[in-house]
Structures are given as structure tokens and as C-alpha cells.
RODO-833743 format. One record per residue (C-alpha): residue in one letter; z, y, x. Coordinates in steps of 0.5 Angstrom, whole numbers, padded with zeros to 4 digits, always signed. Each point is the difference from the previous one (the first is absolute). Last residue first. Example, Ala and Ser with C-alpha at 12.3 -4.5 7.8 and 13.67 -1.06 7.14 Angstrom:
S+0014-0002+0027
A+0002-0007-0002
This chain:
X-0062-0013+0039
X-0001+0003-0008
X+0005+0000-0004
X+0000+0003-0007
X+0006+0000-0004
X-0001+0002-0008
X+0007+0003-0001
X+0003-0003-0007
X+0006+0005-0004
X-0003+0001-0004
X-0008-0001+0000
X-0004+0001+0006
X+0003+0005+0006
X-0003+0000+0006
X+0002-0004+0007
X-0005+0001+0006
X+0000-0004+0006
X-0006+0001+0004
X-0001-0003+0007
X+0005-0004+0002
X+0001-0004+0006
X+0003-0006-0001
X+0005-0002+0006
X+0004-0003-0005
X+0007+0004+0001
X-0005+0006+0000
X-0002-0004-0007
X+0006-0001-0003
X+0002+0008+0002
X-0006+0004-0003
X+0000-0005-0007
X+0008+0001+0000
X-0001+0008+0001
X-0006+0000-0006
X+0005-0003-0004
X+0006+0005+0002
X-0004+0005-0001
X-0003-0001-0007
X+0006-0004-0004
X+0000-0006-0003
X-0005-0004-0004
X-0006-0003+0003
X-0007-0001-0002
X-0005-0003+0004
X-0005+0000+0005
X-0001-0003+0008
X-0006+0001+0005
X-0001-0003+0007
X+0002-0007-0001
X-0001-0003+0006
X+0006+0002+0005
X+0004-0006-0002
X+0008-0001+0000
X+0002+0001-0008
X+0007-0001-0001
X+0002+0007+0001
X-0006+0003-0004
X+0001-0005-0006
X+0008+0001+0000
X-0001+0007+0001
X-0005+0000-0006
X+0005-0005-0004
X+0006+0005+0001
X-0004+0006-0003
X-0001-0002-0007
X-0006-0002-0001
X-0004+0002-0006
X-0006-0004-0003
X-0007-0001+0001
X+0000+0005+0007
X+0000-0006+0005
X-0007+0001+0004
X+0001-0003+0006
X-0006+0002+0005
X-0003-0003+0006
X+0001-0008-0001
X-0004-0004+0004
X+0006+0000+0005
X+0003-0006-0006
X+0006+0003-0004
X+0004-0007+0000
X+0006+0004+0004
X+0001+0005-0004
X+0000-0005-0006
X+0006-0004+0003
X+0005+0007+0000
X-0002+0002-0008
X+0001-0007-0002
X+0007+0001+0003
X+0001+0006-0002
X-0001-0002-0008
X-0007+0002-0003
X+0001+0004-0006
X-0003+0007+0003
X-0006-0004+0002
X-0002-0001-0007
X-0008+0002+0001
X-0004-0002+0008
X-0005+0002+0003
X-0003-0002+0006
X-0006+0004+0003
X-0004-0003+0006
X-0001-0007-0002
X-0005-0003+0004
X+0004-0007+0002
X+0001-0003-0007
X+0004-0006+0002
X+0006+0004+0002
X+0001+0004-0004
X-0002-0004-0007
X+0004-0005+0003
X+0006+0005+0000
X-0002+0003-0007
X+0001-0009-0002
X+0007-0001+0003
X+0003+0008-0002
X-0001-0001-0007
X+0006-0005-0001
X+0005+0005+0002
X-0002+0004-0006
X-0004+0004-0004
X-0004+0004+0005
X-0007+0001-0002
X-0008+0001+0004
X-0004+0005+0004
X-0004-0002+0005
X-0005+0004+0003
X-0005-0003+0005
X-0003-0007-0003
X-0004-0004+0004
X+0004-0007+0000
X+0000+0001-0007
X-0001-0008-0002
X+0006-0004+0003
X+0005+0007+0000
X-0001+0001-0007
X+0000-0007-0003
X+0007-0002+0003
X+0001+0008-0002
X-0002-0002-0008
X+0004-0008+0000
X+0006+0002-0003
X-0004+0005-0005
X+0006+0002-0006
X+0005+0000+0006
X-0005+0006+0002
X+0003+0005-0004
X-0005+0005+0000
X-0003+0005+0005
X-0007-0004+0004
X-0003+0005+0003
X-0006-0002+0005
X-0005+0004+0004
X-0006-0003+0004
X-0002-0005-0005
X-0007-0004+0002
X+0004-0007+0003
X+0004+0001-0007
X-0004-0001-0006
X-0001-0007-0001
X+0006-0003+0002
X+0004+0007-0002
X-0002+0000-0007
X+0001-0007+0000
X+0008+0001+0001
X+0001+0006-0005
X-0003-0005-0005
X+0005-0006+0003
X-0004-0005+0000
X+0002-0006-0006
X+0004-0006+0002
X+0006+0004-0001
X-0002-0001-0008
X+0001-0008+0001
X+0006+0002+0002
X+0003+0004-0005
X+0000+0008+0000
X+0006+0003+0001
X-0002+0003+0007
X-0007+0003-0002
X+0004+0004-0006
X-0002-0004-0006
X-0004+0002-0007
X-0005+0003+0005
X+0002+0006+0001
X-0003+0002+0007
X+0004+0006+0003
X-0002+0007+0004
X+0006+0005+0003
X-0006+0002+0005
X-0006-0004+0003
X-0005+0003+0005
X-0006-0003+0002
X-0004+0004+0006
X-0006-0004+0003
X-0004-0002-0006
X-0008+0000+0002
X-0001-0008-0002
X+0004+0000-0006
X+0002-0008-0002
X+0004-0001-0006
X+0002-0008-0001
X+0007+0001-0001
X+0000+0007-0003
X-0005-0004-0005
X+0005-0005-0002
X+0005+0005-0002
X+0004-0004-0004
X+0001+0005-0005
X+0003+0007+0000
X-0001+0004+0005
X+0005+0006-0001
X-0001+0006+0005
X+0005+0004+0004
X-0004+0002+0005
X-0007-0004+0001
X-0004+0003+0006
X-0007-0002+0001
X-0004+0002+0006
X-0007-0001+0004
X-0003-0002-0008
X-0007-0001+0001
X-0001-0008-0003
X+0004+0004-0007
X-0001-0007-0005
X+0006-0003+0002
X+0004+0008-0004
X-0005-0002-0006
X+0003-0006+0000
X+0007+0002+0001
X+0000+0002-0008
X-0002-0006-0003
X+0007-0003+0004
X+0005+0005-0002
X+0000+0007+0003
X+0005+0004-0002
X+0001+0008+0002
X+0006+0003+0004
X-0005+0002+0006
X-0007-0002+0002
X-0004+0003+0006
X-0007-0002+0001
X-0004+0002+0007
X-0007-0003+0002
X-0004+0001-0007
X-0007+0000+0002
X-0004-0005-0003
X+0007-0003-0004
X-0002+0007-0004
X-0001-0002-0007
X+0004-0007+0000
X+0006+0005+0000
X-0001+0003-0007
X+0003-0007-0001
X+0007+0002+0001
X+0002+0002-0006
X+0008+0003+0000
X+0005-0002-0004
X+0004+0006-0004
X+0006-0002-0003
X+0004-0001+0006
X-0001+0007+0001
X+0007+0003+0002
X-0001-0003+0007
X-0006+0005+0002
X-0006-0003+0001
X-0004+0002+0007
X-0007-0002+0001
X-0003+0001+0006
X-0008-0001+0001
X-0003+0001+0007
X-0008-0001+0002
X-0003+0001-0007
X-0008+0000+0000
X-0004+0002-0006
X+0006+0002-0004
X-0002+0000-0008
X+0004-0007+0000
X+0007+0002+0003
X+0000+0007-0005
X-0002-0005-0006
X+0005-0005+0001
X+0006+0007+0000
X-0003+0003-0006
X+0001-0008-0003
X+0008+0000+0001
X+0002-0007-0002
X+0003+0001-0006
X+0005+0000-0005
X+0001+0008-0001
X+0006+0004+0004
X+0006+0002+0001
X+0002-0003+0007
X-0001+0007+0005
X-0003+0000+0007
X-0006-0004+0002
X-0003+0002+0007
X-0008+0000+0002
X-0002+0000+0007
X-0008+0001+0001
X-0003+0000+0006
X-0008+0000+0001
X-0001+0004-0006
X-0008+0001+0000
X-0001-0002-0007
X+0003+0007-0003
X-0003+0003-0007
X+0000-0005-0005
X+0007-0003+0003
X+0003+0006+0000
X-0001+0001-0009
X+0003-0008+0000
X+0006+0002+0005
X+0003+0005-0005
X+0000-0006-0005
X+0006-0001+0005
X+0006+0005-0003
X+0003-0005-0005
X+0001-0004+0006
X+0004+0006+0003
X-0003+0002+0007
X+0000+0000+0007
X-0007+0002+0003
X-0003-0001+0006
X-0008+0000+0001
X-0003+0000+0007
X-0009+0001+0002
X-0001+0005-0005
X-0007+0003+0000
X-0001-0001-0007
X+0006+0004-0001
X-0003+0006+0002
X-0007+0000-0004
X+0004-0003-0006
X+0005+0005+0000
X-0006+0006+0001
X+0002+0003-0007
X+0008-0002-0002
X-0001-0006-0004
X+0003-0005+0005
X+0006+0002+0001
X+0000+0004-0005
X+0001-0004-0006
X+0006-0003+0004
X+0004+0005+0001
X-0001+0003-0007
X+0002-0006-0003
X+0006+0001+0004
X+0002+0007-0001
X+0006-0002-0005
X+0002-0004+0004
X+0003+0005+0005
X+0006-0004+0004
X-0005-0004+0005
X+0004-0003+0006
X-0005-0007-0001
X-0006+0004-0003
X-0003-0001+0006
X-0007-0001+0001
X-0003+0001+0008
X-0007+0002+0002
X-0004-0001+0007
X-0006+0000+0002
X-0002+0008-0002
X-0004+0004+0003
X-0005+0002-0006
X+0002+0007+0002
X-0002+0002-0008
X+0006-0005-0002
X+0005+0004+0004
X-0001+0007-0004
X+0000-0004-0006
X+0006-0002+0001
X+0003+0007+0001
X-0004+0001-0008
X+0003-0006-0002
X+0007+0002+0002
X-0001+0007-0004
X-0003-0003-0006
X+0006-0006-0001
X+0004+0007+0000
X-0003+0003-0005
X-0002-0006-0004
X+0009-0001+0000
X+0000+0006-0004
X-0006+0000-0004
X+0005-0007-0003
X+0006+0004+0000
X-0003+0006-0005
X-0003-0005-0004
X+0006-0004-0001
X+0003+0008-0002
X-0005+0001-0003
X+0003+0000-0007
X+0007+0002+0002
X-0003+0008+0001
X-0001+0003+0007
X-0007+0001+0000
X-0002-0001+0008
X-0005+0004+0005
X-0003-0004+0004
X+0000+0000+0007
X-0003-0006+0005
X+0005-0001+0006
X+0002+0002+0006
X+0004+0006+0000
X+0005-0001-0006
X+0004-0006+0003
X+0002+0004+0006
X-0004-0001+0006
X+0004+0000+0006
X+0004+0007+0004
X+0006-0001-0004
X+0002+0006-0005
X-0003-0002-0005
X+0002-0008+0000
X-0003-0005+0002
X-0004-0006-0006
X-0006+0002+0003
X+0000-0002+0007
X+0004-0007-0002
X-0005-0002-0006
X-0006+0000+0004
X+0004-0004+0006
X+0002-0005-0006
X-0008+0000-0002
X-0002-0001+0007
X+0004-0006+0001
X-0003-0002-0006
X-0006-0001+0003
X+0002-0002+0008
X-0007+0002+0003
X-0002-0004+0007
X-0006+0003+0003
X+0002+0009-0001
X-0004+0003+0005
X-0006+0004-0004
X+0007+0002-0004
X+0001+0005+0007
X-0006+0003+0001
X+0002+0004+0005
X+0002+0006+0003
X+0002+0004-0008
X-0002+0005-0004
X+0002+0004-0006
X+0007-0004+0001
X+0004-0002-0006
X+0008+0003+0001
X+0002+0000-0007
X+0005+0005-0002
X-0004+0006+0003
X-0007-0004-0002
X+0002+0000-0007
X-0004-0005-0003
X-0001-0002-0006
X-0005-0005-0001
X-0006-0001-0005
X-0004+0005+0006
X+0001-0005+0005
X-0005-0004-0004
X-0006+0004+0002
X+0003+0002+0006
X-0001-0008+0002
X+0007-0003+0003
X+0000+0001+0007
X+0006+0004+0001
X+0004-0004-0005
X+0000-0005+0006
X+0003+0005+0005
X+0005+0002-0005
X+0002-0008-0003
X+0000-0001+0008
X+0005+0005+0002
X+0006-0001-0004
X+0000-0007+0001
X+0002+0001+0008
X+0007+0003-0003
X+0000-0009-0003
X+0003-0001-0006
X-0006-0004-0003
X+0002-0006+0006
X-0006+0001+0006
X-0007-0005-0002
X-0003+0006-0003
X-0004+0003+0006
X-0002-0007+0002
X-0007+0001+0005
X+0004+0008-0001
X+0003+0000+0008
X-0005-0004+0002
X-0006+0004-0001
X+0004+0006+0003
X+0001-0004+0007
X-0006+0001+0002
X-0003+0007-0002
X+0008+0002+0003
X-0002-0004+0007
X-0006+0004+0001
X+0003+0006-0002
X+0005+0000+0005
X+0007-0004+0001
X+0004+0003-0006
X-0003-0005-0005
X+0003-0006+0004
X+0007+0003-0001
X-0002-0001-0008
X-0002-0008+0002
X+0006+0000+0004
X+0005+0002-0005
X-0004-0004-0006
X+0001-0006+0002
X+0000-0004-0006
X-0008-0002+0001
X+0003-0003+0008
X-0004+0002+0006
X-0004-0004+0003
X-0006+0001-0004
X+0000+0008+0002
X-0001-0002+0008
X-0007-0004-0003
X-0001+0007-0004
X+0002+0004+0007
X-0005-0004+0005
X-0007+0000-0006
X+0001+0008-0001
X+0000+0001+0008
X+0004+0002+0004
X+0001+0006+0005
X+0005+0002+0004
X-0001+0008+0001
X-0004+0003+0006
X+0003+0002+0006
């Protein structure tokens, strides 16, 4: 009887389904056959450098990669084959495979491997770079400690090149978020673009990540040269100290682009003194269909870049300053825009909404008419603020987003509930209902909420915060449907007696569970996912 066969197509389209961070069944899927191993290799090393500088596998990159360096330049090294193990040959070529390169990343991993000790089986310090003989008089010592750091510089330029000359790469990450070396620095951005083949290479990039220092953007201008092809760009903001200005490396990224999708621009909450130009926006209101903004101020000059983007399918607001009367966010109409997601996000208007005067009141609510014209298109829905500054937003919400199928809002007090009970029940698609603060809900609303859940709603989604175990057992006891087929949140107390309650409540229901798992999060929390 022949052997079951499949062919390439079926075990990549299989391969898809499995988790990139599931490296066990990956390796177990080497072991099937040849066929299987010359599948499951390329996505093995699709983001080799994406596991934590410590890692053991690590050891086994850095040897494999050096393996390919050119034997022109491997003879610049010293390498001593008994301490490291660098194949003469290897089954496939692996840098060919590489799609996703996490650049400093491969730095810190470079570093790990040759900073072991002698007796181990890694590289040690002295078998992976160039070797100069030094003079050890004090007059060189400043030399000496520069050659130093171009030696090691040399060596991870020499592996990325390796992967340069594939020409395979899409995806490319800077984080110098976890860097503790500054003094190689300028060599990591010079070589990021000045390696031979880097613009041939990066020319090909469909995703760029980076989390810099804002004294660390003028790297973007030299990448802006070379890279126009970047669909997805996310860039986040770390340390305050910085010059007055408004980021011109990161404008000139946004303009080069010949047609951005997804822009994410993340600003630490240290950065107050930085503000953010978005008038680069303008530049890609032919394609952008995803922007994403958090911790920057927008003020109402601002917001008309944003009007501006006609493509836009998702717009996501977290802890943003409007400042200005927002005139515009009322008016503001996008067609395509079908996920609006506003976290922690305030208008500062010299007034609060609710303090304002009442020939003020007479003014649209700006959150309020970004639903009369936006909301009939939306399908997912987060409004998590303090929604006592908007009385009149979920009256709103439930009139013009009747075709919303996730939900996700906030609870202050009691006096929320009347308005997330007429979103329910007027909006008759939602699917997924998510709710943030429901640990401060007192039983009594806990037990009146159960019964409101309408029967479109198939999941809960309570994870926002962490419940104690009463206030679960109060919704499960309390809650008398079959609808709802999925709940998620985090809970405190202990694994079993948990799981044990969740087992109990449901049998005493008549709910049948199919899966109930309750992993660890944080402390003391369990992330409790139940599925009926």
C-alpha cells in the first residue's frame, strides 16, 4: 500500500493555520517526511529573530547564517570550527527564507552568541569578529575601543548581507526600545541602509516597524530614499528629551510612500514636548485605509489632514488630546470607515461638555455627529471613556449604528447602563458585546444586565479588568439564555476552584461546555475562556 501523499499546495495552506509562536508543532512537522520538512523549514526561519536574544535556538542561527558569509570575507574572522560549530554544508538555504528581519534584534542575538564563555558550546567573543592586532599604550586606547566596536559592527553586517542578497524580505523592524549599547548606535543606522544590496532589498519592503527615540529619527530620512513600497508603517515614540520640532524624518517617510494602507503612530506619554505633524497624511488620502493614533494632540488645524483621508476603513483614537471646538469631527464624513475605536480620549475645550453653558449645549456633541454621519457604515464600535462627558452619545449610537456587530463601551456607574441597554436592543446585529469596568458593577446591576443580554449576542467579552470570582458567579447564576456561546475575562482566585464553579453553574444551567480553560495572566489574574 503506497504512502499518503500530499501535495505542496495542501500542507502550505495546513502550515497557515498554525500559530508563528508554535514553534513544537512546526518542529513536529519536520518529522513527518521530506515533504513536510521542505515545507515546514521556510516557516521556521520566515522571522528567525523574532524569539528573545536568550533564547538556546539563537545559538543556531548565528552559525547557520555565518555559514554563508562569502569565503572572501570569511577569512577576516576567526573561527575556530571546534568552539564553533559553522556547517560546511547545509540542506537548504535558509537566509533565502528569511521575510520579516527584526534588525536589532539580530544585533542583540549577535552579541548573546559571542559573549559565552570558553567552555560552552556558543561562539565566544573572540571567534566572530575581525582580528587586529592592538598596541597597548594609553594613547590608543580610544582607537583601540573604536576598532573594537567596527569589528563587531562588521560581523552583523557581514550575516545581514547574507539576507540582503536573498532579495526576500517584506518586513523590517527598529527597536532601539531594549537597546542598552549606545555606543553602537551610529553604526546600526548606518548600516541599515548602507550595507551593499540594502537598497535593493528594502526597496521590496511592504511593512516597516520601529520604536525609536526621537533623536534617533533622522534614520528614517536615509529609508525613505530607498523604501516607497511600505504598506504598513507603525512607528512609536519613546523618551522626552528632545529638540523643538515636529519630526520632519517622519513627514518625509509618509510622503515618499507611493501608497500606504495602515499608518500607527504610537507616542510614549513622556513625550509631551514632541508634537506630531500630520499633514504628511494628505499624501496618501489615495490609499490610506487604516491610521491608528496614540498619546498625540490634535488640534483643530490638525483634524483637517485627518477629513481629508476619503479611504479610511479604520480610525482608532487612544488617549488623544483634541483640543479646539472640533467643528470638523462633527461635520466629518468617510464613506468606507467601518471600525471606529476611541480609548481614553477627551476634547479640551475650555470646558468639559457638561459644564458648558447652555447656549454652548446647543452645539453637536462632536462624538455625536461622527456617529450621524459615519454610523449606518460602522460594523465595530469601541467607545471606552467616561461617557457622563457625552449624555447624549449612546442615544446616538443606538439610532444611527443599527448595523454594528461588535460593541465595546465603558462602565462608570449605574447611570450607564440606560443608554448600553438602548444600544442593545436597538442595534439587533451585534454579535460581540464588550464591556470595560465591569468589576465595578454592583450585583444588583450585574443580575439586571444578565437579563438584558439580547439572544444576537453570541460572545461576551469582559476581560478589560479583573473580576473578582463573586461577580462571575453572580452573571452565570443570573444569566438565564443559551445565546451567548463564548464569555472572556480575567478573574482572581484559585485554578481549580474556578474552573470547578464555571463546571457547576453550567451543568445546574443546562449549558453544555465545550471548552473551559483558565490560564495564567498576571499575578494573581486567570484569563478564563469559556466556550458553550
Amino acid at each position: 500500500m503506497s504512502s499518503f501523499y500530499l501535495p505542496n499546495e495542501c500542507i502550505q495552506d495546513i502550515l497557515n493555520y498554525v500559530e508563528e509562536k508554535d514553534n513544537k508543532t512546526l518542529h513536529s512537522a519536520l518529522l513527518v517526511n521530506r515533504t513536510w520538512c521542505q515545507n515546514t523549514v521556510s516557516f521556521l526561519w520566515k522571522k528567525p529573530f523574532s524569539s528573545p536574544p536568550d533564547s538556546q535556538n539563537n545559538y543556531k542561527i548565528i552559525p547557520i547564517l555565518a555559514s554563508f558569509i562569502d569565503d572572501d570575507e570569511k577569512k577576516q574572522f576567526k573561527i575556530k570550527e571546534k568552539e564553533l560549530p559553522v556547517p560546511k554544508k547545509t540542506t537548504f538555504d535558509y537566509p533565502s527564507f528569511i521575510k520579516h528581519l527584526d534588525f536589532v534584534n539580530l544585533w542583540k542575538q549577535v552579541f548573546k552568541c559571542t559573549t559565552s564563555s570558553r567552555n560552552s558550546d556558543h561562539i565566544s567573543m573572540n571567534e566572530l569578529y575581525p582580528s587586529t592586532k592592538f598596541t597597548m599604550c594609553p594613547a590608543s586606547l580610544q582607537d583601540e575601543f573604536k576598532s573594537t566596536l567596527q569589528q563587531k559592527a562588521e560581523v552583523v553586517k557581514a550575516l545581514y548581507e547574507v539576507i540582503l542578497q536573498r532579495n526576500r524580505l517584506e518586513r523590517l523592524s527598529l527597536s532601539m526600545k531594549d537597546w542598552h549599547f549606545p555606543n553602537y548606535n551610529e553604526y546600526i543606522f548606518d548600516s541599515l541602509t548602507s550595507t551593499p544590496n540594502a537598497q535593493n532589498a528594502l526597496a521590496r519592503l511592504t511593512r516597516f516597524d520601529c520604536n525609536l527615540a526621537a533623536t534617533n529619527f533622522p534614520v528614517l530620512s536615509n529609508l525613505s530614499s530607498v523604501s516607497k513600497g511600505i504598506k504598513t508603517l507603525s512607528i512609536q515614540i519613546f523618551r522626552h528629551i528632545y529638540r523643538d520640532g515636529q519630526l520632519p524624518e517622519l513627514s518625509k517617510l509618509i510622503e515618499s510612500q507611493h501608497a500606504l494602507e495602515q499608518i500607527n503612530i504610537f507616542k510614549d506619554h513622556k513625550c509631551n514636548d514632541i508634537s506630531i505633524d500630520l499633514s504628511a497624511l494628505v499624501s496618501q488620502t489615495h490609499s490610506l485605509k487604516k491610521l491608528k493614533l496614540h498619546y498625540v494632540t490634535i488640534d483643530d488645524e490638525q483634524l483637517k489632514h485627518i477629513t481629508k483621508l476619503q479611504k479610511l476603513q479604520e480610525l482608532m483614537f487612544t488617549c488623544v488630546r483634541l483640543r479646539g471646538k472640533m467643528t470638523l469631527l462633527t461635520n466629518a464624513c468617510f464613506p468606507n470607515l467601518k471600525v471606529l475605536r476611541i480609548y481614553s480620549t477627551f476634547i479640551y475645550n475650555n470646558s468639559n461638555i457638561h459644564e458648558r453653558s447652555k447656549s454652548d449645549q446647543k452645539e453637536i456633541d462632536p462624538f455625536v455627529g461622527l456617529m450621524m454621519n459615519n454610523g449606518t457604515h460602522l460594523r465595530d464600535l469601541s467607545l471606552e471613556f467616561k461617557l457622563a462627558f457625552h449624555p447624549e452619545l449612546l442615544k446616538n449610537v443606538a439610532k444611527y449604528c443599527e448595523n454594528l456587530i461588535t460593541f465595546t463601551t465603558y462602565y462608570y456607574d449605574v447611570s450607564d447602563m440606560s443608554g448600553i441597554y438602548e444600544v442593545l436592543e436597538k442595534c439587533s446585529k451585534i454579535e460581540l458585546f464588550g464591556i470595560d469596568g465591569f468589576a465595578n458593577m454592583p450585583s444588583d446591576t450585574i443580575k439586571k444586565f444578565s437579563k438584558k443580554v439580547p439572544s444576537n449576542v453570541k460572545k461576551l467579552d469582559f476581560r478589560y479588568d479583573c473580576l473578582d470570582m463573586d461577580a462571575l458567579k453572580v452573571f452565570l447564576e443570573s444569566y438565564e439564555g443559551h445565546d451567548v456561546r463564548y464569555l472572556i475575562c480575567n478573574v482572581k482566585g484559585d485554578k481549580k476552584v474556578l474552573k470547578d464553579m464555571i463546571e457547576e453553574i453550567s451543568k445546574g444551567k443546562g449549558r453544555n461546555i465545550k471548552t473551559c480553560s483558565v490560564e495564567r495572566g498576571s499575578s494573581d489574574e486567570k484569563v478564563v475562556n469559556i466556550e458553550w
